[in-house]
N, C-alpha and C positions, 0 to 999 in steps of 0.2 A: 649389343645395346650401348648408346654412346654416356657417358657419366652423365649423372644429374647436374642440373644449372645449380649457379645458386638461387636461395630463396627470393622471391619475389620482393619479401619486403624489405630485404638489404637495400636493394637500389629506388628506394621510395626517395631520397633525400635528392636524387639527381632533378625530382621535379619534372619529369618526362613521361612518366606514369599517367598521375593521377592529379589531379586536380588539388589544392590543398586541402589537409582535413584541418576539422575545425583545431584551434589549439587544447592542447592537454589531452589528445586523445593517447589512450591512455590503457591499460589493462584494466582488466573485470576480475578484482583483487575485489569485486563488490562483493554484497552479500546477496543471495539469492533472494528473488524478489517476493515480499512479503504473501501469506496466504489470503487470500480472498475470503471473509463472513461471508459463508452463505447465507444468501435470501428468505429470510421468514415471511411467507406467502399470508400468515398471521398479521404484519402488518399493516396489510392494507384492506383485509376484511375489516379489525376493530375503528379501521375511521369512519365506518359508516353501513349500519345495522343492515342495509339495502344490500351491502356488498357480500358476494358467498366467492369461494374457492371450489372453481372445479378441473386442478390436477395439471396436465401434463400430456396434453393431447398426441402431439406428435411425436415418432420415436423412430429415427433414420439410423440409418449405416451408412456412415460419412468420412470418408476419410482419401488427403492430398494422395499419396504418393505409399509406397511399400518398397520395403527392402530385404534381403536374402541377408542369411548368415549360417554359424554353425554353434552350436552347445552339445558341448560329448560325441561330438559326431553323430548328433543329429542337425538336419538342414531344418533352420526358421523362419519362419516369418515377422517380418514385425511392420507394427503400422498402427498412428495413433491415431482414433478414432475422436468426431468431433464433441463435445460436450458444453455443458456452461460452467463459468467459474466462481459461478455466487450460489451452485448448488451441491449436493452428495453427487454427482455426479461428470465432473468434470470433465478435458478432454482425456481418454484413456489409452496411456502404453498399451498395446496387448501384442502376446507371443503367441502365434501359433504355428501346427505342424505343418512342414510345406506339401508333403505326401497327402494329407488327411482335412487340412482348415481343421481338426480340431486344437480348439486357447487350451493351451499349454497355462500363462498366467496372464493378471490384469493387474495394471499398475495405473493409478488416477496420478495424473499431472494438476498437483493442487495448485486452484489458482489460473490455471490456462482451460483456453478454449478450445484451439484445437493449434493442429501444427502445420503450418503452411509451407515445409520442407522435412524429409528423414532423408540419410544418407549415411550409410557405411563408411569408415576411416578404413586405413590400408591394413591399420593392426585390428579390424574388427570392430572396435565399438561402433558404437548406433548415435549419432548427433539428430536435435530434433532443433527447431528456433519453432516457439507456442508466440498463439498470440494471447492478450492479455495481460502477459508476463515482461513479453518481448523479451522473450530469455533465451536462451541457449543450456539444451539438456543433452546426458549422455547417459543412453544405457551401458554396462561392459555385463556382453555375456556370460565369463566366469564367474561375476559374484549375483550375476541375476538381478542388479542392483540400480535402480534408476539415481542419478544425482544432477540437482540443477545448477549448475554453472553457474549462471546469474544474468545477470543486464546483458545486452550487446551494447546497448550505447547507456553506461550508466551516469552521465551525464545530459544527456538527453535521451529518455528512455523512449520515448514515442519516435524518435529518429532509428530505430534499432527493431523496426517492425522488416525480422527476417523471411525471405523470399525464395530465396535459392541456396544451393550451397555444392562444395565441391571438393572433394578430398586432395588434399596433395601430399610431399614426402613427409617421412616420421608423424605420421598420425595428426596433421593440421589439415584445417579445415576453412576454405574460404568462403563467408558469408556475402551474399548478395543481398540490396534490403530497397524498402520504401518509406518514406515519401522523397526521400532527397537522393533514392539511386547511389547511396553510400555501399563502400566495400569495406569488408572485414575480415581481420584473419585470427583464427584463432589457433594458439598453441598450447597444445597437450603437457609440453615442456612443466610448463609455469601457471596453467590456467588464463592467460592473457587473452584478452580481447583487444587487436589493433584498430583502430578506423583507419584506414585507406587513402580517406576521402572518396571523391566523384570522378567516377571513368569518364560522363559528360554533364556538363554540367546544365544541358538543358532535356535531362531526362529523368524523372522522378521514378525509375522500376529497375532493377537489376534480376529480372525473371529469372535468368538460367544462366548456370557456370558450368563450366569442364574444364578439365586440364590433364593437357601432355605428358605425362609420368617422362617420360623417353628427353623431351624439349624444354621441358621446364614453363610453354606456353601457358598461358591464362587463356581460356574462350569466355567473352563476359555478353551474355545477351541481355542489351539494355533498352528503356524504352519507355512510353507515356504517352508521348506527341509524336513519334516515327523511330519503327521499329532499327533497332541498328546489333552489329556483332562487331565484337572490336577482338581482334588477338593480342596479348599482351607478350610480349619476349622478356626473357631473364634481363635484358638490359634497357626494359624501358620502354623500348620502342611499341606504339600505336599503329595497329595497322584495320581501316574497316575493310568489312569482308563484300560489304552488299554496297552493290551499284546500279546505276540504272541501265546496263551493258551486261553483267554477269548474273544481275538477280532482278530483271525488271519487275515493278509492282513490289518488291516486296518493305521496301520504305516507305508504302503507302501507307501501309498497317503500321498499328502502334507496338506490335512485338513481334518476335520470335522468341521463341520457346520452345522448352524439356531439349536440352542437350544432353546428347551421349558421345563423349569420343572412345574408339576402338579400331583399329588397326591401320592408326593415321590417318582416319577420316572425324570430321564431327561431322553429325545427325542432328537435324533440327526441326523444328517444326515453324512454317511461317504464319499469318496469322489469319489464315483460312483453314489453317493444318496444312499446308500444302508440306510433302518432304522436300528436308534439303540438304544437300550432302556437299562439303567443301574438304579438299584433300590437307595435308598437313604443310602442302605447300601453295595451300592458297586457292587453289583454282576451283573453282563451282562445277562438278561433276556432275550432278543432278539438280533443275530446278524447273518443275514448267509452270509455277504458280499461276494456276488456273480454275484453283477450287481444293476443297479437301478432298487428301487421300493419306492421309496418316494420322492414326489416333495414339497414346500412351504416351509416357515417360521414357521407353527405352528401346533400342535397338540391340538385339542380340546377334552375334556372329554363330556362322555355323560352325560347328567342329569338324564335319567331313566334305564340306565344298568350300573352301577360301574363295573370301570376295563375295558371299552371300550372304543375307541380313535378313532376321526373322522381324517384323513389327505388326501391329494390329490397325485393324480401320474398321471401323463398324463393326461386324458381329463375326466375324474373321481372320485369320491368320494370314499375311501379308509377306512376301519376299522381294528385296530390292537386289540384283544381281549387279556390282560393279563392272563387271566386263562389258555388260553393253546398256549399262544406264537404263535399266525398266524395272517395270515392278509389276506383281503377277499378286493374282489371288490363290490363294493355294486352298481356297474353299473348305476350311478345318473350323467349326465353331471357337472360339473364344467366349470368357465369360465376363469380356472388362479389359481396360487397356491392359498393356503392360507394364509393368511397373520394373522388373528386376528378373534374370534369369539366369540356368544354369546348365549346364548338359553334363550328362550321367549314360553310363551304356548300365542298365538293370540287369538283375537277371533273371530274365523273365520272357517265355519267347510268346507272350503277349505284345511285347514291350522291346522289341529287335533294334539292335544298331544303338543309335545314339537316342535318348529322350531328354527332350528341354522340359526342366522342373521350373515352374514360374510361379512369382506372385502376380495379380491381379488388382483392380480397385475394387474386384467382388469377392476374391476368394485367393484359390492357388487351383493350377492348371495342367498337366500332363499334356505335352505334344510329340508325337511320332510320325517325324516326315514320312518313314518308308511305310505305315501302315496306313497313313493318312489318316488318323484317328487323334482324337484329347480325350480327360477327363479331367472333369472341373469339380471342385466342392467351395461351397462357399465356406467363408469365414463368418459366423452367425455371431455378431455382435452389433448391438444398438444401445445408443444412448439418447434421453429426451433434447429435443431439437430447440433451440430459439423460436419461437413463435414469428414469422415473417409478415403475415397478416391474416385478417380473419374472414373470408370469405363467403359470398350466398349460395349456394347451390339450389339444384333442382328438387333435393330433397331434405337438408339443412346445412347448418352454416359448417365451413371445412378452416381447416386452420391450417396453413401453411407453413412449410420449415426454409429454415435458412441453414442450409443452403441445397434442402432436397428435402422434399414431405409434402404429403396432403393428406390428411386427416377426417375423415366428417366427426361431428359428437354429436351427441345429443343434449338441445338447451335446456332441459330441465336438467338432467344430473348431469351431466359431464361427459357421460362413460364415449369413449371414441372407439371409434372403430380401426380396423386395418391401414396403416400410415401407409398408401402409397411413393415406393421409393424411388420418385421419380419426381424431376427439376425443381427449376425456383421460380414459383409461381407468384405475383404482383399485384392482377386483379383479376378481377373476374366478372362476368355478366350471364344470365340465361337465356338460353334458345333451344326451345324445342326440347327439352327435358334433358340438354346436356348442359355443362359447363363449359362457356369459354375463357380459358383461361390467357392471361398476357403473361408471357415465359421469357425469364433471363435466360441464357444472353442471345445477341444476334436480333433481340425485338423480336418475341417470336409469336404466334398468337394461337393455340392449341385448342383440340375439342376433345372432353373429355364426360365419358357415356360411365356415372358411377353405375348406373344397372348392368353394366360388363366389368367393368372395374378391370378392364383394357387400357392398354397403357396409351397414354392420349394423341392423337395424332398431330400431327403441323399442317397450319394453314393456310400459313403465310412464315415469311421470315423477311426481315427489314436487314439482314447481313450486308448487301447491297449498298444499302441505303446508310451505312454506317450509324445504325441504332443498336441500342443495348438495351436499358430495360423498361418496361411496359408500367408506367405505376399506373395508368389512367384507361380503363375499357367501359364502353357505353353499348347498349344495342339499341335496335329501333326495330320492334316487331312489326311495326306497318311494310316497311321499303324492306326489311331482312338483311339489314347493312349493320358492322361492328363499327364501333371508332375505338382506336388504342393511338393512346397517346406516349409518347420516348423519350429516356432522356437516350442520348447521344451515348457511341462506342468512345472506349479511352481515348483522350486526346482530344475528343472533337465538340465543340460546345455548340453544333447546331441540331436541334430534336428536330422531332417530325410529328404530323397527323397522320395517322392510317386510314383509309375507308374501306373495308370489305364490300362489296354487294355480292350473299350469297345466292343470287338467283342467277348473278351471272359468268360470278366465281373469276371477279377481276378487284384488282385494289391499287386502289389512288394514295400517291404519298404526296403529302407537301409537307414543305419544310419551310426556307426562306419565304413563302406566299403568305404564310401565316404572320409569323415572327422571326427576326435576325440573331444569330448566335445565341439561343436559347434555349435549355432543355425544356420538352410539353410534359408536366406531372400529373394534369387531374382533366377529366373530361366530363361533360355531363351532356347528355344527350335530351331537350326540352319539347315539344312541339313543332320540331321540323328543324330546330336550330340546336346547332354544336357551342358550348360553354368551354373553354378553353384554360386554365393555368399555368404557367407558366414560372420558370427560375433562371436567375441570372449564372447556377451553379449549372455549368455542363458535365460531359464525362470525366471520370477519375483520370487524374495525369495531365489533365488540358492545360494549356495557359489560358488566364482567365482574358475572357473576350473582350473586358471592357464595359460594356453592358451594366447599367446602375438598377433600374429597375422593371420588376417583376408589372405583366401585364395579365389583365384579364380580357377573354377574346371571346366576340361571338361570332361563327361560321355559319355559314349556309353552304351544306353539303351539295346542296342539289346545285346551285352555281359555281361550288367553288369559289367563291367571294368572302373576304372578311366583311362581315356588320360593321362590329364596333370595335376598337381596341381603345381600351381606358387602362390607366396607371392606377390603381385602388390608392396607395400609398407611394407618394415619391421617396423613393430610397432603401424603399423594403426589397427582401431578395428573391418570396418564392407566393406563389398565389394557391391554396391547394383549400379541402374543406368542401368544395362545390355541389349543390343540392336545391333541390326545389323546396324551400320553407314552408312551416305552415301556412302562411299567409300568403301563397302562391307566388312569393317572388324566388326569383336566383339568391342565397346567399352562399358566401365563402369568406374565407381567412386569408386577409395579408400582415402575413409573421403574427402579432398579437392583435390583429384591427379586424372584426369582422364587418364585412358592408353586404349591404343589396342592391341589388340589381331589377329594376323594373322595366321588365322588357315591352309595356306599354310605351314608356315613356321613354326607352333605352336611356336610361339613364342611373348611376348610383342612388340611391333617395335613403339609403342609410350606411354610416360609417362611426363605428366606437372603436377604442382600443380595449378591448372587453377581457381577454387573455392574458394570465401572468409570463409567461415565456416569450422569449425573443431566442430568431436563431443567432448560435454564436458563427464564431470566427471558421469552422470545417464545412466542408459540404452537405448541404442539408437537399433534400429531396421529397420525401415522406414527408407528412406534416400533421395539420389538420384534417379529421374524420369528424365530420358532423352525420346528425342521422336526428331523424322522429321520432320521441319514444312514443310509450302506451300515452301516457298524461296529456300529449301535445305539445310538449315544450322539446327543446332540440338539444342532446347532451353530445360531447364530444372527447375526443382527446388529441393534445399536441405536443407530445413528447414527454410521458410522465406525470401526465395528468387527469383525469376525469375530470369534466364539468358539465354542470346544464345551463340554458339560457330560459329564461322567464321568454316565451314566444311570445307572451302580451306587451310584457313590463318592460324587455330584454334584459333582466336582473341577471346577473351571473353570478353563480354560486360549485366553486371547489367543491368537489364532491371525494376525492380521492388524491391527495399529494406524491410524490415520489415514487408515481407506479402509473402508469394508462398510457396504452399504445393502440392505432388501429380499430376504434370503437368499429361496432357493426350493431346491427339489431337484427334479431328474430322475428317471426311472424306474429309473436304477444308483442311484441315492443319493449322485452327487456332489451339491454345495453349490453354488450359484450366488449370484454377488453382485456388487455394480456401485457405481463412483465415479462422480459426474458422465455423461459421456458412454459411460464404461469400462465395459466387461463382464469379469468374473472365472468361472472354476469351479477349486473344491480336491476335488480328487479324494482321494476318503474311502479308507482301507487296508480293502481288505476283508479276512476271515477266511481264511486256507489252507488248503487242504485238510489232512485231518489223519490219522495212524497210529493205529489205536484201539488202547488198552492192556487188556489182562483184572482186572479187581479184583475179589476174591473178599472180600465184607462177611460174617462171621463176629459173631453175637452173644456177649455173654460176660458174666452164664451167656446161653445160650439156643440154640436150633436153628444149623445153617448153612442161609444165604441162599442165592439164587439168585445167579451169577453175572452182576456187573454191568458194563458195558462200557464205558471212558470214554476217548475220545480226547484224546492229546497234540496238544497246540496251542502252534506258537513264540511265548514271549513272554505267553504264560499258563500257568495251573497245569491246568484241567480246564477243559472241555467238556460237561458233562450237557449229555445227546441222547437220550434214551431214556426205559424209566419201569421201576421197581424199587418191588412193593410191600412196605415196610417200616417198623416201626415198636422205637420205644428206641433208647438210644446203642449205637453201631456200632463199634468200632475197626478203622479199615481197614489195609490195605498199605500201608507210606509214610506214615501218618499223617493220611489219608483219615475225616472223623468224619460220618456223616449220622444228622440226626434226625426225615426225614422221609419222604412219598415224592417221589419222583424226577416232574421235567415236563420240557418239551422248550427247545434253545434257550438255554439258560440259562450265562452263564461266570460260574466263580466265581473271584475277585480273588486273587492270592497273598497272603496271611493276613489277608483280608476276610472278615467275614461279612454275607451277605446272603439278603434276599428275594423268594422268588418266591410263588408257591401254597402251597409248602413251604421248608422250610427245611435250605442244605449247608454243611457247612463245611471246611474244609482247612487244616490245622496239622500242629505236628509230635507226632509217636506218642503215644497216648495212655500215661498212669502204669499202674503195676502193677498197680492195683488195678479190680477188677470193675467198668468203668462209668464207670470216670475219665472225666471229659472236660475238656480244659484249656482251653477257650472257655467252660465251663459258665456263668462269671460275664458271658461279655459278653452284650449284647443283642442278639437277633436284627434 
């Protein structure tokens, strides 16, 4: 073996490297980033007597990546499982036996959510980079002992959101990170955290690192707006790997990713999964990117056939032969990528020859090429999940995790059921008594039958079509056609429309037809016509398009044709909220301005700034959830908020500060909405029953009227409920004035005037005079 290089960041100063870092970068002589107060789910019941708490719906087993090690000479596991940071339950260290999946111990990472890289030092410890923290943690198996490093970038700590990482000599560790594709090296020496700077400076991800023990190479997989692999040499030198000659298509995509270097090759993944193997002298030995065929983290080498490579893809164990560049299925279950592996000859003549001991993202794994047999046990650990959204079902509302769950509860207490451990689910619509759910990533569009509670199938996939995630899904029972609306995969800021027809089981995508360089977040399916929202924020990593504002779109499916494209507010970024209001028109929300839409008139006919929040300066997508309650009036939330709107008055009234995500309503018409892990419902005042009163409408001059009958209601003035044909001013009993006829349903405000079909009004007694009417001047 040829001596070690020197260290990489010796020759940082030649400027050949890396791009420059920011000045003062500097060691993580910080202190560890402070603990997070968790969340009293009590605060935001006592704002308002209406509001109850009910608990913690979802409860996933989530977790990036797993790694192997040893304690006492025994083999472990370890893998940090996802959590929240503002509750008892954070994201969770846990050790377990690699033979068995059973937790040896559990160590909460106070303060993080979860950890978006683990990886093995060469002396053994365990490095984690949480987010939340954006810190840098190390377990050392000797003392069984978790301790958090601190900042990666503790002068900009939101620049220091780590990604990837990768061992190199004497126990350092190089950090890969986002949003600015910053490199980091940390030493064990001193505790130091270096910034690097930028391998390219127009790439916001540094996915996946590996490196050369033997070369001293850096592998840096970087990425956002087009996938790239750079080799880094002891002296500086840049070399990229992927071309449109050795690696066609694979620069199309915004990454590669999970590298494994092992016996002078790196292992990569492109960003269909395709495998990809480049030798240690550069040359692309395998690549036919043509779709997925490699799942996991890691490539194992065999112990008794050199040049063969164990990996996973689907439900299966996987071998790539170097000798002649293919790859075979070796038709062995699997229980989950792979993450880390090891080979061991047992003694055990169940268990002959060589056996790979594996971790998993479900468990740990036994593989025996010569018997063609595994056995798998899961690693049974769950933590409650971020609440993702709150969804309708066919049999009640489900609650969604981020970034794996589905939940049903029930809206009176709470209590949920079996958390489905499966995707990341965005919206949802019914058909036929199942769920269709809109699934990150790839825009995927899923059916899911809770009375099997079968794991949901695919119905489409917009991978193709360079879509990611699904916020917006409509159905239309008449035609039996879906609309799922996208934002855009990393790097690409132009969404799409879906159209399913399941009768014919074909789907229409438009994109540009609709709208130019924009993600589609909200969709509302009306009368034959598609409702559309739209945001100027595309996918994660993109450069922004340019693009100033947010459109509201109506489609007609059936041609293909846009209706109308209007700008609700010039300047705003995203249009979401969209529903059919009580008053029969389209409303929605642009940033804080709710307006309507009259699709009589296609026209706007109303526009407030009604909303205390505005989106700030980060990608916003999610937004506004408006919804009916029981009362009639339309409560919502946009980011931390609860509110209702007066559907008559359009009075807006904070209902809930510092908490409301995701409103939904039930079949009563309470309101449903959720903090973090938290689930909320405010149960909506409904109407009481009521005493009807006799009012006799008399014309003056003219005939008398039929007797009209209008029920008292506490806490309002009238009740129209009936229908009275009449016409001219009326002077009633009590000062009762109608100018029109009478419809159903309808409350009129005490000394409001308002519209329905027709128009009532209620003031006090009219003047002496024939016809007086003391509202005459207001407007209807």
């Amino acid at each position: 073996m040829r001596a070690v290089h020197r260290p990489l960041i010796v020759l940082l100063s030649a400027a050949l490297l890396l791009t420059a870092a920011p000045a003062g970068a500097a060691p993580a002589a910080a202190e560890p980033a402070a603990a997070v107060a968790a969340f009293d789910p009590q605060t935001v019941v006592a704002q308002d007597p209406n509001v109850s708490y009910l608990g913690t719906p979802v409860s996933s087993r989530i977790i990036t990546n797993m790694v192997l090690g040893q304690e006492g000479g025994v083999s472990m596991t370890y893998g940090v499982y996802r959590g929240s940071k503002d509750t008892d339950s954070p994201a969770t260290f846990v050790v377990a036996d690699t033979l068995t999946g059973e937790i040896v111990r559990t160590i909460p990472l106070v303060g993080a959510d979860h950890a978006t890289e683990i990886r093995r030092s060469v002396d053994g410890k365990i490095y984690m980079t949480t987010t939340g923290t954006y810190s840098l943690w190390v377990y050392d198996p000797q003392t069984t002992q978790v301790r958090q490093i601190g900042l990666i970038n503790p002068e900009s700590p939101a620049d220091g959101y780590g990604w990837s990482m990768a061992a190199a000599e004497n126990g350092r560790m190089y950090i890969g990170s986002y949003p600015k594709g910053l490199l980091y090296l940390y030493d064990p020496a001193d505790d130091s955290i270096t910034n690097l700077g930028r391998i390219d400076e127009t790439q916001s991800y540094i996915r996946a690192l590996a490196y050369d023990m033997e070369r001293g190479n850096l592998y840096v997989g970087a990425g956002g707006s087009s996938a790239q692999i750079w080799k880094v040499e002891p002296d500086g030198t840049k070399t990229p790997l992927l071309n449109d000659v050795d690696t066609p298509g694979a620069t199309d995509h915004s990454f590669i990713s999970t590298f494994t270097f092992v016996d002078d090759r790196l292992f990569a993944r492109g960003g269909l999964s395709e495998l990809l193997v480049i030798g240690a002298d550069d040359q692309v030995e395998y690549w036919r990117g043509d779709g997925k065929e490699a799942f996991g983290y890691q490539v194992t080498p065999r112990p008794d056939a050199p040049g063969r490579y164990i990996f996973t893809f689907q439900e299966t164990f996987w071998e790539y032969d170097s000798e002649t560049a293919t790859t075979r299925d070796l038709g062995i279950p699997n229980n989950g990528y792979l993450n880390d592996a090891y080979w061991v000859e047992l003694d055990d003549p169940q268990w002959p020859g060589w056996t790979m001991i594996a971790a998993t993202n479900d468990g740990v794994v036994k593989l025996n090429l010569e018997t063609g047999t595994s056995e798998a046990h899961p690693i049974d650990y769950r933590n409650p999940t971020t609440i993702q959204k709150i969804l309708t079902g066919p049999d009640s509302l489900y609650a969604s995790g981020y970034m794996i769950g589905l939940a049903p509860f029930d809206s009176a207490t709470g209590a949920a059921g079996e958390t489905l451990q499966s995707g990341q689910f965005e919206s949802s619509a019914v058909r036929d008594g199942r769920m269709l759910l809109g699934t990150y990533g790839h825009g995927r569009l899923m059916e899911y039958d809770p009375a099997t509670g079968a794991a949901p199938r695919q119905v489409f996939s917009l991978q193709a079509q360079e879509q990611d995630r699904p916020f917006g899904l409509g159905y239309d029972p008449v035609t039996d056609r879906a609309f799922m609306v996208t934002v855009p995969y990393y790097g690409h800021n132009q969404g799409a429309l879906a159209v399913h027809d399941f009768t014919t089981g074909t789907t229409a995508v438009y994109k540009d037809e609709i709208v130019t360089e924009q993600s589609m977040i909200d969709v509302l399916h009306h009368d034959g016509l598609v409702y559309i929202g739209t945001t100027i924020d595309g996918g994660l990593g993109a450069v922004p398009s340019g693009q100033t504002d947010a459109h509201f779109i109506v489609f007609d499916p059936d041609t293909g044709q846009v209706v109308q494209d209007i700008i609700p507010v010039a300047g705003d970024e995203g249009v979401t909220g969209l529903m059919v209001g009580p008053d029969g028109l389209i409303w929605g929300v642009s940033e804080d301005t709710v307006f309507k839409y009259d699709p009589a008139t296609e026209q706007i006919v109303y526009s407030e700034q009604l909303l205390g929040n505005r989106y700030g300066s980060s990608t916003v997508w999610a937004w506004a959830y408006l919804n009916i309650g029981a009362d009639g009036n339309v409560y919502g939330t946009n980011r931390n908020s609860l509110f209702r709107i007066d559907a008559e008055t359009m009075e807006y009234t904070r209902l809930v500060d510092r908490a409301g995500n995701y409103a939904n309503v039930d079949s009563n018409g309470d309101v449903f909405f959720s903090h973090g892990v938290h689930l909320f419902r405010y149960d909506v005042p409904e109407l009481q029953p009521v005493t009807p009163l006799e009012v006799v409408f008399t014309d003056r001059p003219g005939p008398v009227h039929d007797t009209y009958t209008i029920p008292e209601v506490e806490g309002l003035d009238y009740l129209v409920a009936g229908e009275v044909v009449a016409a001219g001013v009326y002077p009633g009993r009590g000062g009762v004035s109608v100018t029109a006829v009478a419809t159903e349903g309808f409350v009129i405000a005490d000394g409001a005037t308002s519209e329905w079909s027709h128009t009532f009004r209620w003031g006090p007694p009219l003047g002496d005079g024939p016809g007086q009417d003391p509202f005459a001047d207001e407007e209807d």
